[in-house]
C-alpha positions as CSV (number, residue, x, y, z in Angstrom):
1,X,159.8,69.6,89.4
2,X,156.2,68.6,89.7
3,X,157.1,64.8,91.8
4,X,159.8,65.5,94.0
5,X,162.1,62.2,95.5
6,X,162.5,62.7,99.3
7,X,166.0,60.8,100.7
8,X,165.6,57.9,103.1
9,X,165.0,58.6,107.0
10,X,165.9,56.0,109.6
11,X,164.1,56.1,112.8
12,X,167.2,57.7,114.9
13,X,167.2,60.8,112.2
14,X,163.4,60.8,112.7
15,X,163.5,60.8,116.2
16,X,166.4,63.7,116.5
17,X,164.5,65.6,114.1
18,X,161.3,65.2,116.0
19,X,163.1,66.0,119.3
20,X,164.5,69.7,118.2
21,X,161.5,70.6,116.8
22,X,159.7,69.7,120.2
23,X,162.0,71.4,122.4
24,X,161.8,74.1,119.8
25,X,157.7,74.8,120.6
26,X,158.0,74.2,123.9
27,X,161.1,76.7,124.3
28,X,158.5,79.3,122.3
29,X,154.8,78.2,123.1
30,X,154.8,76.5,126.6
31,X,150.9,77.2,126.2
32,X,151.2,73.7,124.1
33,X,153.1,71.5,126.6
34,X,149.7,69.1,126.7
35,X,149.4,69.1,122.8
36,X,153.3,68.7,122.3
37,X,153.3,65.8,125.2
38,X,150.7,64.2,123.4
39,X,151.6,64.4,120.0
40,X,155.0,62.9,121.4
41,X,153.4,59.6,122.5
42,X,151.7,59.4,118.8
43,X,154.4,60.1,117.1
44,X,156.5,57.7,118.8
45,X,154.1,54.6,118.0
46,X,154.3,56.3,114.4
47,X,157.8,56.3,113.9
48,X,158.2,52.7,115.6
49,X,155.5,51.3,113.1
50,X,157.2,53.0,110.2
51,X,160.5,51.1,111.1
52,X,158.9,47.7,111.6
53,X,156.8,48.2,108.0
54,X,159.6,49.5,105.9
55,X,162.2,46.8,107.1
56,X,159.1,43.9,106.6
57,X,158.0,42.5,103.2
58,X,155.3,45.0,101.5
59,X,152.7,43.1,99.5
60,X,153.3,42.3,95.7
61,X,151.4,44.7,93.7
62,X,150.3,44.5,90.0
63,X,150.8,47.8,89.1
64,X,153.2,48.5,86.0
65,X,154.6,51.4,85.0
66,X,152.3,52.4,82.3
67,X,149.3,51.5,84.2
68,X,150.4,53.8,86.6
69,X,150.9,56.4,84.2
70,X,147.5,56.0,82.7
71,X,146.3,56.8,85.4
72,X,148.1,60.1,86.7
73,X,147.7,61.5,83.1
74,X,143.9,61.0,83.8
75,X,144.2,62.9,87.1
76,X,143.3,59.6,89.0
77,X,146.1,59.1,92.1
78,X,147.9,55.7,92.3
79,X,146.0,54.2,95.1
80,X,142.4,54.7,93.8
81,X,140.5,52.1,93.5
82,X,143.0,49.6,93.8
83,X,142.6,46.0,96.0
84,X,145.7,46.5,98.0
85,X,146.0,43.5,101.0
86,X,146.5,45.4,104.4
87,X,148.9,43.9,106.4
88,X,146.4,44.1,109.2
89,X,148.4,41.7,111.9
90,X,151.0,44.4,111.8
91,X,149.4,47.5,112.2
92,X,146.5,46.1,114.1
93,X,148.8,46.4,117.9
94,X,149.8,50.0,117.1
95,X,146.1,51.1,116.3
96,X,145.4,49.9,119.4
97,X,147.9,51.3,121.3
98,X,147.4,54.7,119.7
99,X,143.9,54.7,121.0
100,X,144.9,53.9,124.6
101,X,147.7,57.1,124.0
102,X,144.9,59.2,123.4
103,X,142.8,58.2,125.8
104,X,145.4,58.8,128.4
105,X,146.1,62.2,126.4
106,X,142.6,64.0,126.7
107,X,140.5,61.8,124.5
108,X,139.3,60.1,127.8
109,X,135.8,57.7,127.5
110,X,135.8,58.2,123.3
111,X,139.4,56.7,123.0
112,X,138.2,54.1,124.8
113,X,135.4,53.1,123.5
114,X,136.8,52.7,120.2
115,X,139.7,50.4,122.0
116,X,137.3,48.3,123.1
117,X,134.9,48.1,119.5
118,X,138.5,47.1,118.1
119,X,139.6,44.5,120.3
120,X,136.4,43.1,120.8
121,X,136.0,42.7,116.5
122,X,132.9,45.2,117.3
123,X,134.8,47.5,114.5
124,X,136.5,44.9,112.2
125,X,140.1,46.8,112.1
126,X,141.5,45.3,108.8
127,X,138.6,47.1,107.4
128,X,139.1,49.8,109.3
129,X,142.6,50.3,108.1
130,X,141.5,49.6,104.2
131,X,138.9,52.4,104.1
132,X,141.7,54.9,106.0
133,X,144.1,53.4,103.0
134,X,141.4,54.1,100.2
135,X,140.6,58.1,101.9
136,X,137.0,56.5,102.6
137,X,136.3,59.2,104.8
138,X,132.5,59.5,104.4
139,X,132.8,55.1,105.2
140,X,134.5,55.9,108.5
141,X,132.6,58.2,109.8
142,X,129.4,56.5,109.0
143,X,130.6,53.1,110.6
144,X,131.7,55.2,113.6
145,X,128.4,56.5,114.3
146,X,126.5,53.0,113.8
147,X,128.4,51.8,116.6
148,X,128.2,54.9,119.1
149,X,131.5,55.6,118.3
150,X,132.9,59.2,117.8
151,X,133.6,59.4,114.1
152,X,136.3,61.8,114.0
153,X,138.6,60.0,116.5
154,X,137.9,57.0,114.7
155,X,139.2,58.4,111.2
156,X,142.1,59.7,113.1
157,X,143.3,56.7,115.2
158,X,143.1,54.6,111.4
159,X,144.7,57.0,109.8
160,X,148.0,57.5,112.0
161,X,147.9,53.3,112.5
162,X,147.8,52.8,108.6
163,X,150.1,56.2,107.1
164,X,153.5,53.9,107.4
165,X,151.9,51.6,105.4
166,X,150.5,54.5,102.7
167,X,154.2,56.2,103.1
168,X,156.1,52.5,102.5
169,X,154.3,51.4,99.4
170,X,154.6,55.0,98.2
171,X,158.7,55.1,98.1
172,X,158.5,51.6,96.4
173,X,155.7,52.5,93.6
174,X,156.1,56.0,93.0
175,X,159.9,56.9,93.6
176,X,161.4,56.4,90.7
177,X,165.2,57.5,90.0
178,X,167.0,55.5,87.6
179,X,163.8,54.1,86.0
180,X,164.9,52.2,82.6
181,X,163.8,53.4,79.4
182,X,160.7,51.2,79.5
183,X,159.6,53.3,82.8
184,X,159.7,57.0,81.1
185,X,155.9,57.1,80.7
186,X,155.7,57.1,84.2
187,X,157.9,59.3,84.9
188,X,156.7,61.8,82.4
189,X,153.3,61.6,84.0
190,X,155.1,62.0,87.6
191,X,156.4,65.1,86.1
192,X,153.5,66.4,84.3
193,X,151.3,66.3,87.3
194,X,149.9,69.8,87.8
195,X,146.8,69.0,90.5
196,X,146.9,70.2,94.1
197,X,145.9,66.4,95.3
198,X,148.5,63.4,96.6
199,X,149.3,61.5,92.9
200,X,149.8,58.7,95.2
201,X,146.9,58.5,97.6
202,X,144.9,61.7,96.7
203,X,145.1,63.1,100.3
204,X,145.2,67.2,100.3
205,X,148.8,68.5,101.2
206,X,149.2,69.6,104.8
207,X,151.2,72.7,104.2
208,X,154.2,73.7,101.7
209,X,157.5,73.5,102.3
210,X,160.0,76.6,100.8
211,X,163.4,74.4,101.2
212,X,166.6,76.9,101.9
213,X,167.9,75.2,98.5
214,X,165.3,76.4,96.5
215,X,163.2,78.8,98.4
216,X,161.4,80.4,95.4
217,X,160.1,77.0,95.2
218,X,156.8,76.1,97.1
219,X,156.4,72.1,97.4
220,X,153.3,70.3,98.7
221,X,153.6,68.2,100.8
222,X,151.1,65.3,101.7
223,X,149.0,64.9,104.8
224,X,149.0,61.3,104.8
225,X,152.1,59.6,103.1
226,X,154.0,62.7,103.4
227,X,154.9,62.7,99.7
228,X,156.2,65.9,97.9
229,X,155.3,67.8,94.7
230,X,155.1,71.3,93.6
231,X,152.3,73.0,90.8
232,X,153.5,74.8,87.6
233,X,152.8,78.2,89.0
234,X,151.5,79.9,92.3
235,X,147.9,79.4,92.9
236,X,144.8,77.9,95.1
237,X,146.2,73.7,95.2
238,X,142.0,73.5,95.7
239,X,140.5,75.2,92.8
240,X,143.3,76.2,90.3
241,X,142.4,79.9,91.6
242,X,145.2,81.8,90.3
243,X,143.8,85.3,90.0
244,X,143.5,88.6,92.2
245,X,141.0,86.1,94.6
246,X,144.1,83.9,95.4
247,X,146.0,86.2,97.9
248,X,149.4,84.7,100.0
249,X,150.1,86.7,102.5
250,X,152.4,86.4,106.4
251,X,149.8,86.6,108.9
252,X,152.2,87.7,111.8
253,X,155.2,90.2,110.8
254,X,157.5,88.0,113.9
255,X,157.4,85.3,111.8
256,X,157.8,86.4,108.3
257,X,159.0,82.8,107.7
258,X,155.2,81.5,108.1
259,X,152.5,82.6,105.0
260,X,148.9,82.0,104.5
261,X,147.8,81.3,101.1
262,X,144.0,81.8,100.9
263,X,141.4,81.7,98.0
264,X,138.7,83.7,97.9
265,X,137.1,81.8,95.1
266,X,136.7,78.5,96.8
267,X,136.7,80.3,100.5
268,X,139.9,77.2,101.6
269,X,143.5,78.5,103.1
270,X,146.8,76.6,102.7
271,X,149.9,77.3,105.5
272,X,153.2,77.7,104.0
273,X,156.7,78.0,106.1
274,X,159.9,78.3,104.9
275,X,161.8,75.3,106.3
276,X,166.0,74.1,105.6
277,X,165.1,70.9,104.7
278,X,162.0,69.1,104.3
279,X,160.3,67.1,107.3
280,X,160.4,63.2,107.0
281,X,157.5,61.2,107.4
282,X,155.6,61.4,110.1
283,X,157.2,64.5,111.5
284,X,154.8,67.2,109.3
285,X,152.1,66.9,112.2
286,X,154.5,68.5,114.3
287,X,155.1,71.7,111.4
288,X,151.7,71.6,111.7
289,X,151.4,71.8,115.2
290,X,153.3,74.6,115.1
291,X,151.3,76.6,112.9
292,X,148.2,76.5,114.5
293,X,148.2,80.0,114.5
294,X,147.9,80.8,111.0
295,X,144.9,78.1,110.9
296,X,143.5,80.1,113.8
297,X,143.7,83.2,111.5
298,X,142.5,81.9,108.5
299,X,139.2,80.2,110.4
300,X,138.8,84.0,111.6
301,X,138.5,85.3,108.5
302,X,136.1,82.5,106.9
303,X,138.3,79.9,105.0
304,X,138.6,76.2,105.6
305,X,140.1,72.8,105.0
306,X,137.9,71.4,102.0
307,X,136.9,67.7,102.4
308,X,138.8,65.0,100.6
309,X,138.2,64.1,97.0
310,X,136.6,61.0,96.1
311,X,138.1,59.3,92.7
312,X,135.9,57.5,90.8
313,X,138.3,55.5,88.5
314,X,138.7,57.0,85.3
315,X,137.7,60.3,86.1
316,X,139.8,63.7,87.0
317,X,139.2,66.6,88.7
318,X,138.4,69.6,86.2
């Protein structure tokens, strides 16, 4: 089950869900009250934005089926290269207001400043929010430093303000049950994807999910839109490592429910955790939140994140 269909969330099952898991860290790791209390206040504008986006009128996109499909079969995710209008008067409030969250949160002067570029038009956010959309990451960070701003906060306040958007357009483009017969070309090429990259926005996964249904079953989810997938066979989602170099292991024996999948070919780490069911959009920052301690272990040892991919249209990752 390479593309897997995620059910519908509303914003009280998102905000119980978020709740229990919170009280859940804090009950364990009281250490992360400040991250936890912060990630609260983020996560909050998050969900709210999500609600308001998913219950407003996405834009109309001119993207049939076996466009689509010509595209995955390529390796190419749905979103690349595509002009897709941001709905910039929507998102722009909660950008804002995630900034002043983080300001208030640790981010201090930095948060700030970027506040301030945005609402003065300094840093244009409806073009802001398009290069977050389109994984522009090297665009970001370069506007951020041309305007003194830090580049990393930047990418991260666009990000968060623009995800509900990603994650709305990618339940109406990509989920597909019940597609008619002229559809099954792209749902064969949602089923025959095999690459350890989003299909829908090209984003890295954050971690995999072992659901208690299936927990022989490693799925991927996304860091960005939050949408799930799982590869043909154990192996490196990075490099396609799938020999003696690619090693998953459980880092601590207290929580043999927690693995670390490293690769010593490409020298990048994936976090796995066995979960009941899997997380709804946005609540995977908060899985990954709580396993910061297998990141810290895998940084000790020498692996990495890898940056995003960049996709230029027609061409796949070998």
């Amino acid at each position: 089950m390479p593309y897997v269909a995620l059910p519908v969330e509303t914003r009280a099952s998102r905000e119980a869900g978020a709740q229990a898991h919170w009280a859940a860290i804090r009950a364990r790791r009281p250490d992360l009250e400040p991250a936890v209390a912060l990630q609260e206040r983020l996560i909050s504008l998050v969900v709210g934005l999500a609600e308001t986006v998913e219950h407003g009128r996405l834009p109309r996109l001119s993207l049939p089926p076996r466009y689509v499909a010509a595209k995955l079969r390529k390796g190419v995710p749905v979103m690349s290269a595509e002009p897709i209008p941001m709905p910039t008067p929507v998102l722009a409030p909660t950008l804002l207001a995630l900034c002043g969250a983080l300001a208030e949160g640790g981010a201090g002067e930095a948060a700030r400043h970027i506040e301030e570029a945005i609402a003065t038009g300094r840093l244009e956010a409806g073009s802001l929010l398009s290069a977050s959309l389109a994984r522009d990451q090297q665009a970001i960070r370069t506007g951020g430093v041309h305007h003194g701003l830090a580049p990393d906060l930047v990418w991260l306040v666009a990000e968060l303000a623009v995800s509900p958007f990603a994650h709305a357009l990618q339940r109406t483009l990509v989920d597909v049950p019940g597609r008619t017969d002229a559809d099954q070309a792209l749902r064969a090429a949602l089923d025959g994807w095999s690459h350890g990259y989003c299909l829908f926005c090209g984003s890295w996964p954050a971690l995999i999910e072992h659901w208690a249904e299936a927990p022989t079953v490693g799925v991927l989810r996304c860091s960005f839109c939050a949408l799930a997938w799982s590869l043909p066979s154990p192996g490196c989602a990075y490099c396609g490592e799938r020999g003696a170099a690619f090693v998953s292991s459980i880092p601590d024996a207290t929580h043999p429910d927690r693995r670390l999948e490293a690769c010593g070919s490409c020298r990048s780490y994936l976090k796995a955790m066995a979960v009941d069911d899997p997380a709804p959009f946005p609540l995977l920052a908060i899985a990954d939140l709580d396993t910061m301690d297998v990141d810290m272990t895998a940084m000790q040892s020498g692996f990495q994140r890898p940056p995003l991919m960049s996709f230029p249209l027609g061409q796949s990752r070998k």
